[in-house]
N, C-alpha and C positions, 0 to 999 in steps of 0.2 A: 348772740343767741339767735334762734330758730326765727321766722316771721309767723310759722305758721303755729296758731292755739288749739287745743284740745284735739292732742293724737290719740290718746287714750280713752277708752269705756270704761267705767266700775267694773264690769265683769273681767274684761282682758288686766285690768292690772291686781284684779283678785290673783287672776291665774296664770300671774307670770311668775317663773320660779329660774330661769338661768340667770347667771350670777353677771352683773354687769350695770351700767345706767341705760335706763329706759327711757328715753323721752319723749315728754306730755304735751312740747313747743314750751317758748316765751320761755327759756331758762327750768322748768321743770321738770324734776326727775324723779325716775323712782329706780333705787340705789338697793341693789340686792349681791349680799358679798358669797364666799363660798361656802359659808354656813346653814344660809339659808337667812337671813337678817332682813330686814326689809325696812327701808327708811326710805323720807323723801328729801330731797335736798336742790338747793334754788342755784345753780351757778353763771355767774356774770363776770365780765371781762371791764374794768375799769381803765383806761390808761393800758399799762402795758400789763396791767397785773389781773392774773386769773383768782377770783373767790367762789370757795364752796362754802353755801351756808346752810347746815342741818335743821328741818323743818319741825320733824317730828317722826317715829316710828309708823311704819307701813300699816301698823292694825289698829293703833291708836288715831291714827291721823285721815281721815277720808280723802280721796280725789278731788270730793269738791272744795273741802275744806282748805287744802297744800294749793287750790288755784287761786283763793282767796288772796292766802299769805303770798304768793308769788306775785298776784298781780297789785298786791302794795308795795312786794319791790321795785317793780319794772316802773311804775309812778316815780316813786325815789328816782331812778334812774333818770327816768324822763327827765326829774327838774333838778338834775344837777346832785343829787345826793348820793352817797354808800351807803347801801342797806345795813353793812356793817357794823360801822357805823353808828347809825341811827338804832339800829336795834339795840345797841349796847345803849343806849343812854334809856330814859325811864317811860321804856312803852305800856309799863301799868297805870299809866294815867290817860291813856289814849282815851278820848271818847267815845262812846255811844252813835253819835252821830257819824264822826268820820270813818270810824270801823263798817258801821251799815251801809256806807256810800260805799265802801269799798266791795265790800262782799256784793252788793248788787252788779257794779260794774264786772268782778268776777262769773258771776253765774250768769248774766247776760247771754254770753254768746248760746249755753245749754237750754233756755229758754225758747218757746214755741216764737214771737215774735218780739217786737219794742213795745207793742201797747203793752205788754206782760209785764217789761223791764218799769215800766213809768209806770204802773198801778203799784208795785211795788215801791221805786223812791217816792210814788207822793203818799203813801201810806208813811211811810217810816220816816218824814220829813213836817206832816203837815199832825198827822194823830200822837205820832212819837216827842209831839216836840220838846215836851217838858222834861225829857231825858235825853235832848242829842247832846248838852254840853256837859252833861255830866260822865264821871269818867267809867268806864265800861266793866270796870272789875269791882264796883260800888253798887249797882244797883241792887236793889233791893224790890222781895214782893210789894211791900208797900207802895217801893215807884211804880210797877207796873200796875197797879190796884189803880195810883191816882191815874194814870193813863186809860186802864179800859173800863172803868168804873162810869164815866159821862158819856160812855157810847152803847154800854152794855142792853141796856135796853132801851134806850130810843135807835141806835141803828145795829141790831146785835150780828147780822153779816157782815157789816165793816168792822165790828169790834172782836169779833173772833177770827177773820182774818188777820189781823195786825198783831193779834195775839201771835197769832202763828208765826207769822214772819219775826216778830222778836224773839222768838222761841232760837228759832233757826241761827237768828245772830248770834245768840247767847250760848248758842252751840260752837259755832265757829270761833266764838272769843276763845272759848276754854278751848276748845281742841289747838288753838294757838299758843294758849298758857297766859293770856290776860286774867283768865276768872280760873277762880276752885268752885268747888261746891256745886248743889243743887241749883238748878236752870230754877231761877225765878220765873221764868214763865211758863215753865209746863202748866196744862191742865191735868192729867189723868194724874188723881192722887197728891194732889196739892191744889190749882188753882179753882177745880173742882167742889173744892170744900169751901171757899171763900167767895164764889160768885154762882148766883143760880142757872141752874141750868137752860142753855137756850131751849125756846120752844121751835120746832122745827115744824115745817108742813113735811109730808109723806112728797117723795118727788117728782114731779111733773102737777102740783097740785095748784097750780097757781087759777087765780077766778078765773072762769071758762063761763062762755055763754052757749047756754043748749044748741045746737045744732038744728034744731027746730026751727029757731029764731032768726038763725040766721040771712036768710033770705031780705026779711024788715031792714034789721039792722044793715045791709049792706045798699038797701033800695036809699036809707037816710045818709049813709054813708056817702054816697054817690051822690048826694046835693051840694056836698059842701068842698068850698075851692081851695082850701089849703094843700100847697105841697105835702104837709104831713099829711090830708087826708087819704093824696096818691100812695102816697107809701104805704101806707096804712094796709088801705085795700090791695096794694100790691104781695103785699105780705104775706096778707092774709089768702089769696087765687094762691101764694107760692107756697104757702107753709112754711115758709121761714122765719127765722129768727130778726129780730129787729135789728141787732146788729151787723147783720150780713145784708138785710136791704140799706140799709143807711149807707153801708161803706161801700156798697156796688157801684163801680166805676165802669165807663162805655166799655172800656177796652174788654169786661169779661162778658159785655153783651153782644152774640150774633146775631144779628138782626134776619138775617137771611135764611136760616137754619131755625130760626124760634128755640136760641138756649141762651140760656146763663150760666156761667161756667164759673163758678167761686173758687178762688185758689185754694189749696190746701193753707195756706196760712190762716186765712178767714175762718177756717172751720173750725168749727170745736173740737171733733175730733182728728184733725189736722193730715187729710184727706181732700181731695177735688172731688167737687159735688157740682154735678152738673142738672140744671135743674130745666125741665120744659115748659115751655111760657105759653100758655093758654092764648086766643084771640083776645079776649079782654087784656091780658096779661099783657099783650105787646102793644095793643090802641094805648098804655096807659107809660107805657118805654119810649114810644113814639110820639105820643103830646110831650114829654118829658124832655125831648130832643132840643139840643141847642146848636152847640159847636160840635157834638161828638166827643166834646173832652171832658175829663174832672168828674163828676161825682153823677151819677144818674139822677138823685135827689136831693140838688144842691140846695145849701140855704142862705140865706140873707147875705152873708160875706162870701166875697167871691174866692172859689179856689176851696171852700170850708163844706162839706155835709149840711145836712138838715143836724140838727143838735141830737141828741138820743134821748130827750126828754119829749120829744114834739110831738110822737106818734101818744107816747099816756100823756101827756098834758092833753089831747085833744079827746083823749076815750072820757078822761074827768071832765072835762066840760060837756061832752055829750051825756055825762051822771049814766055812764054804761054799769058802772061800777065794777069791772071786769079788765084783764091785763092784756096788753100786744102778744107776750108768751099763749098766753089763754086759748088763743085762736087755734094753737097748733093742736091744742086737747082736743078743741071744736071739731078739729077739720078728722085727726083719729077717731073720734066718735061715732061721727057721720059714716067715713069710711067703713069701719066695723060692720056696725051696727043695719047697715041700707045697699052695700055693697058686694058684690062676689068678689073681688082686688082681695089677696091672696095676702097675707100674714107681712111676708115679704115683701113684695111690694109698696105696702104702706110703712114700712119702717124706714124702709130707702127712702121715697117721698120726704120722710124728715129727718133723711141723712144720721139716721140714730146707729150707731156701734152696736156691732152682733157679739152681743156677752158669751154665745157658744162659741169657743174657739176653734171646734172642731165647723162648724156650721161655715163660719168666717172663712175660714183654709179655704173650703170645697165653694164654695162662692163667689165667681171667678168676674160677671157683668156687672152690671147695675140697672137691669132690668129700664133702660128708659125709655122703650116704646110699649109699653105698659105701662109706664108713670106716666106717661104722657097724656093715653088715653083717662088714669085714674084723675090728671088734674084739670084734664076736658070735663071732665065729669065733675069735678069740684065748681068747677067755674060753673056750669049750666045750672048745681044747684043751689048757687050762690045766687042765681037771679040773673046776673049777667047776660047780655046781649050782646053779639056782632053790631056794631053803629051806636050803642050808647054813647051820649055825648062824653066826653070827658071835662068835667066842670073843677077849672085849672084856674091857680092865680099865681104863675113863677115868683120863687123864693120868696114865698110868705110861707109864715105856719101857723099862722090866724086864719080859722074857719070863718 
């Protein structure tokens, strides 16, 4: 078989219609005869002998779904097995567990990056547990109740993500033909009637502190010597997101040019965001400096980040009672509200997606010698000075 995985789009193998096999790599095909028929089917070469083995119908069965199933073959393969085989013997008792290990390894490579792939296995590993051994075509709403019932409202964004992702399994079992029936974990119109509804805040609504204020807050900020405090305040001169400061490694910092250039993988919305680093912004790069290597705000273990709890554990002991996220509201406010920085402008600044598509198209720069000057202007009224000391205690995150 092929080395190479995922030849195919959803939309191209919507609208493939000449009659032949089409292939997906890793043994994956989609098999369309001269009728018009469309199926997917897994072919592997054992010994001398060639097997095709039919997966499921082209309209019933998804792309992502036939990569699932494929890549539990090529496993088998791996360790010595016929898919054959093994399919014929009693795959209705397959588990819960081993089936979601598998699909995640599947969808892996379609995924933005690996932290995506590991929040997923440790969700479906660590919250799911009390259904990995149980067998996949047995579950029941009531398992899933016991499952997201202890999470439901004391963590209700891990517990409604994990919904979903079981959702998604419980999908892929059936469209394999483990399960019949009703997806015990949907919400809309079942899980909806048996658990309350999350309360959600309205979006970008996380505690923000007046823009007002901020000057104080950064004068206290700036006494205290924790790494996380650098971050902190770095974050906050940048506008960004806590975890794009956390994971900023030397390599995306120019020292010479005054940028920081986040790779599209970091982003959220999965774009290079090159962002302009203010005078304070670099005094605070440059105390930071060690070897040049590994993580710009390393922490206690070497080779490892500052934790991504460091920056709000540190706001909570300052009793700010306000979020790392919050700052970005601060800094939009400010902008708004005190500044002639143009609409655009300020969305670039915090690398936000242009919901007009048509807006997006025709929007060709990124406007960064005007964000530059917008985040000179942040920093000046942040309080910040040229020559402020930088009051630094390497890899600690105790203030």
């Amino acid at each position: 078989m092929g080395r190479s995985l995922h030849k195919l789009t959803a939309i191209q193998a919507a609208k493939l219609k000449a009659p032949g096999r089409h292939s997906d790599g890793g043994g994956l095909y989609l098999s369309i005869d001269d009728s018009g028929r469309r199926r997917w089917v897994f072919i592997y070469t054992r010994g001398a002998k060639r097997t095709e083995l039919g997966l499921g119908g082209g309209r019933d069965l998804s792309l992502a779904n036939a990569r699932v199933e494929a890549a539990a073959f090529r496993t088998m393969l791996a360790d010595g097995l016929d898919p054959k085989v093994e399919r014929a013997k009693d795959d209705q008792a397959q588990t819960f567990g081993a089936f979601a290990d598998a699909y995640v390894e599947a969808m892996r490579p379609s995924w933005r990056n690996d932290k995506h792939a590991a929040q997923w296995k440790m969700t479906l590993t660590k919250y799911a547990a009390p259904i990995r051994e149980r067998p996949v075509n047995e579950l029941t709403t009531q398992d899933i109740l016991d499952v997201l019932q202890p999470l439901w409202t004391r963590t209700p964004e891990t517990a409604e993500r994990l919904r979903g992702r079981i959702e998604n399994v419980l999908d892929a079992a059936k469209a394999k033909g483990l399960r019949t029936g009703e997806n015990p974990a949907r919400w809309r119109g079942h899980l909806n009637q048996l658990l309350p509804k999350r309360q959600r805040l309205a979006r970008g609504h996380h505690a923000a502190l007046a823009y007002d204020l901020i000057p104080d807050f950064m004068a206290n900020l700036r006494t205290r010597s924790a790494v996380a405090a650098r971050a902190l305040e770095f974050a906050i001169l940048t506008a960004s997101r806590s975890g794009e400061v956390l994971g900023a490694t030397w390599n995306e910092i120019d020292l010479d040019k005054r940028v920081w250039i986040i790779p599209a993988t970091r982003m959220k919305a999965g774009r290079e965001h090159r962002v302009p680093l203010s005078a304070r912004a670099m005094e605070i790069v440059e105390a930071q400096f060690d070897d040049g290597k590994g993580y710009v705000f390393a922490g206690p273990k070497p080779g490892k980040p500052l934790s991504s709890m460091a920056m709000a554990m540190l706001l909570r002991r300052m009793k700010s009672g306000i979020t790392v996220h919050g700052f970005r509201s601060t800094f939009r406010d400010w902008a708004s509200e005190t500044t002639g920085f143009s609409h655009e402008v300020c969305e670039m600044a915090l690398a936000h997606t242009i919901a007009n598509k048509a807006e997006a198209a025709y929007r060709r720069g990124d406007l960064f010698d005007k964000r530059r000057k917008l985040m000179d202007a942040w920093t000046g009224y942040c309080g910040a000075q040229k020559g402020d000391k930088i009051v630094q205690l390497r890899r600690s995150a105790t203030p």
